[in-house]
N, C-alpha and C positions, 0 to 999 in steps of 0.2 A: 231135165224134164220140166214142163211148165206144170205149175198148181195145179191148175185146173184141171192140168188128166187125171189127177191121183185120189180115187175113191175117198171119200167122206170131205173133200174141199169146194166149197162153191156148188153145194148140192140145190141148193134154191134154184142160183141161175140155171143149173142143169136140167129142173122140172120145169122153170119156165118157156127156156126154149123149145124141150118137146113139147110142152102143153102148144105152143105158138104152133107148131111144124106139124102137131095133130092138129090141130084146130083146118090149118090151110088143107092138109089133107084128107079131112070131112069136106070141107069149101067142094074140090075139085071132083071128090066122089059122088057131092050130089049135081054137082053139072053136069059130070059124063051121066051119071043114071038118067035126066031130065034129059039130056040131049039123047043118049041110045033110047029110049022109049015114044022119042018123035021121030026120028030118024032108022033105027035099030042099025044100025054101022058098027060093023064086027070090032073095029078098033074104040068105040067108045064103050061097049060092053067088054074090054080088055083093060083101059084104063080105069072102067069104074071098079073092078078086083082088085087092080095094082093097088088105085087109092084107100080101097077099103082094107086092103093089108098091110099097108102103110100107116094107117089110121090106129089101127089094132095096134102095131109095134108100138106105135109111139107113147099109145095109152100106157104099156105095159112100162113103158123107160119112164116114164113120167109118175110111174106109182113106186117102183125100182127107189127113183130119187128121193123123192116125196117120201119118202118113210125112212130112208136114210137122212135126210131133213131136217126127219121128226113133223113135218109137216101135215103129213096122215098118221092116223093111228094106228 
């Protein structure tokens, strides 16, 4: 098994990367929101959920790490 999958190793880089993968997935949420409220395109009001639950996940992996870290309190 590599390091890095095994709970309490390399937990920084771990909150980093989802802190990055949330970050893009705010980015993409408020494009599709901007784009379905000039357009209203059933598929952009589908991708702005996806991104917005995406978004949420990632927060949650990201505070998961980040405390196993020690990096929040």
């Amino acid at each position: 098994m590599l390091p890095v999958t095994q709970p309490g190793n390399y937990e920084s880089i771990k909150s980093m990367t989802h802190g990055l993968l949330g970050g893009l997935a705010v980015i993409c949420c408020a494009y599709n929101s901007a784009a379905y409220y000039q357009r209203r395109e059933p598929h952009l009001a589908q991708n702005m959920l996806l991104y917005g639950a995406l978004a949420l996940l990632e927060a949650y992996q990201l505070t998961k790490h980040a405390h196993r870290a020690r990096i929040m309190p």
